[in-house]
N, C-alpha and C positions, 0 to 999 in steps of 0.2 A: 616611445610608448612602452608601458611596463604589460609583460605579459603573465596574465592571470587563470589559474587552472583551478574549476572546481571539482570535488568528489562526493559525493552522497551514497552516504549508508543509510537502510536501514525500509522505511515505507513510500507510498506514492504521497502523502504527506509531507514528507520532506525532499522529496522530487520539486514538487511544485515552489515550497519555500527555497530551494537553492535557485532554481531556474528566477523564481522573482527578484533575489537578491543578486544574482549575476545581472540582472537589465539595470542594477542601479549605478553598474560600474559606467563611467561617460565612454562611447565608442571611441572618444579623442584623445583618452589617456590610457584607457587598457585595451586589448586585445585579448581575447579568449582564447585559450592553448587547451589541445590534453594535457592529461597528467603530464607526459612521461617527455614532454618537449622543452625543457628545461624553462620550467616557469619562474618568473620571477616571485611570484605569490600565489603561496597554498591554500585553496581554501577548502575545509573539509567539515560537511555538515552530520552530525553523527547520531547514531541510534546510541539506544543501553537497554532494550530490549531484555537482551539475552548476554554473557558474560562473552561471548566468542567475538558480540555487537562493540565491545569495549577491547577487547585486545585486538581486534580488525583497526582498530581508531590508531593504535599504539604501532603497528605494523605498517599503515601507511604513513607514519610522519618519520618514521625510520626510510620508506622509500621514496622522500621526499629530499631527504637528507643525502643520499648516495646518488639521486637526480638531481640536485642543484642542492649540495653543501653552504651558500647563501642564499638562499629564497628564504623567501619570511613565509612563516606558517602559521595559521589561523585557523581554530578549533572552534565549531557554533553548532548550536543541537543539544539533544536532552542528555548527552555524558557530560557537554557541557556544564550543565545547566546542574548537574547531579554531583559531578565532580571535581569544580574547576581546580581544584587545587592539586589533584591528583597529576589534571594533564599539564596544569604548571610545570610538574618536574619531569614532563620526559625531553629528552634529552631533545632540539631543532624546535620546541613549541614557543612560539613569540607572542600571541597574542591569543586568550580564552576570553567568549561572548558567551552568556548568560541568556535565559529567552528572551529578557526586556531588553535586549544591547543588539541582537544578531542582525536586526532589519538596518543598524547605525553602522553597521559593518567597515563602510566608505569612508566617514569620518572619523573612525580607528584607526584603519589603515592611514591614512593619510600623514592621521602626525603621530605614525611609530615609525621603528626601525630596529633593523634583528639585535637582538640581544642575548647576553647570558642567560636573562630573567625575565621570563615568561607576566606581560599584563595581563593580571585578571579584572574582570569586568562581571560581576557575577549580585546575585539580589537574593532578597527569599523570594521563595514562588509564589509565596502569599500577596509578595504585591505586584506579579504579574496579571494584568487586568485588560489588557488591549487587544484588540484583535485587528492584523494585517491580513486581508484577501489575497489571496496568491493563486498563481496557476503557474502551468511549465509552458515551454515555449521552445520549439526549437529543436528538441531532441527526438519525438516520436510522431506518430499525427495524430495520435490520441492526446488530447490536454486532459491534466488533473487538474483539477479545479479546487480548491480550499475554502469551503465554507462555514467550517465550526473546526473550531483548537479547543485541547483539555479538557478536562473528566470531573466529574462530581462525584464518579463512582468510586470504589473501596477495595476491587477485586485484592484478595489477600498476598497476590504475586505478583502485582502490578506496581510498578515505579513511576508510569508515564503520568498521574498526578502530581506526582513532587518533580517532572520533570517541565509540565508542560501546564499546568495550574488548574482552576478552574474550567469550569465551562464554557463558553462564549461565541456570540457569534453577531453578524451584522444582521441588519434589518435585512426585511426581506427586501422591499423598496433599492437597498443600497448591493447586496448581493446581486440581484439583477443587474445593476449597473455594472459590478465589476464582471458579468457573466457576459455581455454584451461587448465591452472591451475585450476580454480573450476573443470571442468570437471576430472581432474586428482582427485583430493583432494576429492571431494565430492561422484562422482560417480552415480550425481543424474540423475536422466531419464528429467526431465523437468527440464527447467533453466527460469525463468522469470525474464525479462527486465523491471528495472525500476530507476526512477530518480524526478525531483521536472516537469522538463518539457520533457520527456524522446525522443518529436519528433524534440527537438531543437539537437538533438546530432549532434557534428561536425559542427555547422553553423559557428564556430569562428576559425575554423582549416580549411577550404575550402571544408569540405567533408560533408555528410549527413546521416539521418538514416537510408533513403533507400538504401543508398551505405554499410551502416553495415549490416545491415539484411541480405543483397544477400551472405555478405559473412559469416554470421554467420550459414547460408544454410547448408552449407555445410561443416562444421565441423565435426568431428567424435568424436563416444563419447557417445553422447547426440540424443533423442528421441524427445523430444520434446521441442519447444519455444513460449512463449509465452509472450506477451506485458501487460504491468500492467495497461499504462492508456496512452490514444495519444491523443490532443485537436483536436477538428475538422478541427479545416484550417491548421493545419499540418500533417492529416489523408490526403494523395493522394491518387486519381485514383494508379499512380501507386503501391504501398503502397498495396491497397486493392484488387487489378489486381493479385499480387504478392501472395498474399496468397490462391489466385485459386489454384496454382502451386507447392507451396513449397513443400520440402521435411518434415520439421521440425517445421512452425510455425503453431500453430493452428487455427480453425474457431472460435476466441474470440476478441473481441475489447470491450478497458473500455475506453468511449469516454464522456466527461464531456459536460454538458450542461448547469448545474448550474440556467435557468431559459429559459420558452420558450414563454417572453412575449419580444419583441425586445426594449422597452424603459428600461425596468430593465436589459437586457442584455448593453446597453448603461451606464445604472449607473456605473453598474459592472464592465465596463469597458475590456468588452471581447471584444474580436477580429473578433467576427462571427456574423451572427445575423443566426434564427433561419431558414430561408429558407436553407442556406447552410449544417445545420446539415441535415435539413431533406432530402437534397441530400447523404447526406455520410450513415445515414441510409439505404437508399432505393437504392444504389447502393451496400451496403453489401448484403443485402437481394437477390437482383438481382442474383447478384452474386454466393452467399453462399447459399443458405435457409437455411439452418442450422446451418447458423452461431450464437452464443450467443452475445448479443450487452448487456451492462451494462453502468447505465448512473449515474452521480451525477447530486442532481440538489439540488437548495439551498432555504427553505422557510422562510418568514418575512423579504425579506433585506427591510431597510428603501425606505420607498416611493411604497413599492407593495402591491397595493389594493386589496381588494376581488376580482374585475376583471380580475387584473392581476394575480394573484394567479389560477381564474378560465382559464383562458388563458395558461397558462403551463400547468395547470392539461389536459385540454381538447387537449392539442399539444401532451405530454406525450401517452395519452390515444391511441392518433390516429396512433403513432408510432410502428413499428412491432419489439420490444425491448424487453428482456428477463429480466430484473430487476432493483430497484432500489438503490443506495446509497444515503438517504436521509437527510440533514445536515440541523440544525436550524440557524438560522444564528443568530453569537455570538461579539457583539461588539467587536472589538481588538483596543486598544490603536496604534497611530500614523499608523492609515488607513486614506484614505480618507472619506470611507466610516461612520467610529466613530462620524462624526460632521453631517451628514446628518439630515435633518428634517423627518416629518413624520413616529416616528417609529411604529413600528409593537408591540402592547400588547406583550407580554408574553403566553400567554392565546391562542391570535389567532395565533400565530407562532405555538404551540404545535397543536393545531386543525388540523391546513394545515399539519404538517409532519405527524401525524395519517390518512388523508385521501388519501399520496401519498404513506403511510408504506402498507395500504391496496391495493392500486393500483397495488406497488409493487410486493406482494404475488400472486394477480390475473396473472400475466403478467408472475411472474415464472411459476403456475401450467398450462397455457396457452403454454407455450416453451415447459416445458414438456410434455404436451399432445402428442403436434407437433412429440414427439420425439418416440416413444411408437410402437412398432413393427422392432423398428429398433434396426442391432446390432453393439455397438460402444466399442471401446477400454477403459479402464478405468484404471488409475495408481491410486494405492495402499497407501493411506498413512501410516506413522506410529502411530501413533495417537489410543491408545485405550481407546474403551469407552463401559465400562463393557464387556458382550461378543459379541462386536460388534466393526469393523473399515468400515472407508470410504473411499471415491476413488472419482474421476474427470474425466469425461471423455473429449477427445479431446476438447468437444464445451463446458465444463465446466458443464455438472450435475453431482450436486451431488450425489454418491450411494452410502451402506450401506450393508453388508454383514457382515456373521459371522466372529470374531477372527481367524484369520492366519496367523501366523507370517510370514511362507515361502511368504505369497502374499507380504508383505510389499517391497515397492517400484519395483513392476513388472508389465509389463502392460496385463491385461488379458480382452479378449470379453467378451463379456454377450448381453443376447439379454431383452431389455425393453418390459413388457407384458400389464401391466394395472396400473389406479392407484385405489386403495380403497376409503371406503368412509372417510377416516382419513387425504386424501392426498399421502398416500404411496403408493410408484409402486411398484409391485410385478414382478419378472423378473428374469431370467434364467441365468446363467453363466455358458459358454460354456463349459462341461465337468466338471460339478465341483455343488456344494449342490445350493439348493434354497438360492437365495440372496434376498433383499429388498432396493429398492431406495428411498431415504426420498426428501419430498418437501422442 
């Protein structure tokens, strides 16, 4: 049996798509390895995101190469998909998959073998058109779930159009079905939705994602649901009305904001400008109070001055949000935004993401404060770290309690007490030893 190790950069997206493409390998011919256990084939699904996303790519096939100098190495994902020629010539790559090829993976491998010269397998993106349903399986007890690939949008710093195509997604009819299989297969308590624009589901099939959700309600099976990221002009009123109510989706929304000065949201080429975020905000809030709000926002795009920099910072600040995802912005080749004037140092880009990293932190121990006498359900991960695992509660904190194996993927109470002068909250679980919540 040949033994096969995969690696995934990049989002829960492509979490889900390698996890799918590992189950296609037959149990009777491979065998799944870690990385570093001398596998006989590499496979490595990759971002391009960001430029650090792309030399990460270049850096593992190099340590693929000093862990087994003949393992065949196989490159799939949007660098792929962006670059194949590039990863062609690094030095140990034997086989490059394109988005229309990555799912055929098995019957590439099959009839190659290592070579000097790297097979490309590569298309325009214009006639990627299909859509495979995918989820993970295996690695966490939360499953990602994939229900919509590729973008229709234009954002001006954005690659993942040309790397991952259009828009698309399955009926809702047939989404159900592949939702119903995870749930069978996996047996996870939490399922999380996600995709490249995940509130565009359905737009080209006449249906939508509020018309998935409602029915994704109500499946059985499954504990909990949750949304990985929705943009703002595609977060509704009802949408957000609907999660008062639900049986299954959580108080969590990761709602991108990318910049909260409205002429660099102009560059960028977004859809919103910043008044409307701050209604979707403040109607969660209204709403929820306890709901968890997570934002991305992007520092140094070309043309954003100290002002404007201090103009998001001070928008950000004012905002009643639970944390940030904070991204430098990283020239991408054939953006609009790669030819722009005025760029941003190096220097002052790193500055601004230390002072919104810090912001950050404030606005977590801030949510948690918020949360602290209250007692909230918390599912189990499997994940251990030393004699210690963690957990999630509904609205997304983080908690930390002793090694259990029996806990691993069950949802149990606990009640939140205090936090120390370290950051950590000290807090009770309900019938069960002293636990600790980490910031």
């Amino acid at each position: 049996m040949k033994r096969v190790a995969f690696y995934t950069l990049g989002c829960k997206l492509n979490f889900s798509e390698t996890s799918t493409i590992a189950r296609l390998f037959p149990e009777n011919e491979f065998v799944k390895v870690d990385f570093e256990a001398n596998p006989d084939i590499f496979i490595i699904n990759t971002c391009s995101v960001t430029d650090n996303a792309d030399k990460k790519c270049k850096s593992l096939v190099n340590k693929a190469m000093r862990i087994s100098p003949h393992g065949f190495v196989a490159i799939i994902g949007c660098y792929a998909q962006l670059k194949p020629e590039e990863i062609g010539e690094i030095p140990g790559v034997d086989l490059v998959l394109g988005a229309n090829e990555k799912f055929n993976i098995l019957q590439h491998i099959q009839h190659s073998e290592k070579s000097l010269k790297a097979q490309i397998h590569a298309c325009e993106i214009e006639s990627v058109n299909t859509f495979i349903p995918s989820f993970s399986f295996g690695e966490r007890t939360r499953a990602f779930f994939k229900i919509q690939d590729g973008c229709d949008y234009s954002c001006s710093f954005c690659t993942i159009p040309l790397a991952r195509g259009k828009s698309r997604s399955e009926s809702i009819e047939n989404t159900l079905i592949a939702a119903k299989d995870l749930i069978k297969e996996t047996k996870a308590k939490e399922i999380v939705l996600t995709g490249v624009n995940t509130g565009d589901f359905g737009r080209h099939n006449g249906e939508s994602f509020f018309e998935l959700i409602q029915q994704l309600d109500v499946l059985e099976g499954v504990e909990r649901i949750r949304i990985s990221s929705i943009e703002p002009n595609l977060l509704s009123d009802a949408i957000i009305e609907f999660a008062t109510t639900s049986n299954k989706f959580v108080p969590h929304f990761h709602i991108p904001l990318q910049s909260g000065n409205n002429k660099t949201l102009k560059a960028m080429r977004r859809r919103y400008q910043r008044e409307l975020y701050q209604e979707k905000v403040e109607k969660i809030k209204m709403l929820l109070p306890d709901a968890c709000i997570g934002v991305d926002v992007i520092v140094g795009f070309p043309g954003e001055t100290h002002e404007d920099f201090m103009e998001t910072f001070n928008f950000i600040q004012s905002l009643d949000i639970s944390y940030l995802h904070v991204f430098t912005y990283s020239e991408r080749d054939n953006t609009l935004a790669a030819d722009f004037q005025d760029v941003v140092p190096s220097k002052e880009r790193a500055q601004r993401s230390k002072m919104l990293h810090i912001l950050s932190e404030k606005k977590k121990r801030f949510f948690y404060q918020n949360q602290l006498g209250k007692t909230l359900n918390v599912l189990w991960e499997a994940e251990k770290d030393g004699d210690f695992m963690y957990g999630f509660t509904d609205n997304y904190v983080k908690v930390c309690t002793t090694y259990n194996e029996t806990l691993v993927n069950t949802i149990q109470q606990f009640t939140l007490n205090e936090i120390n002068e370290s950051g950590i909250v000290i807090g009770r679980m309900i019938e069960s030893p002293t636990f600790v919540l980490l910031n």
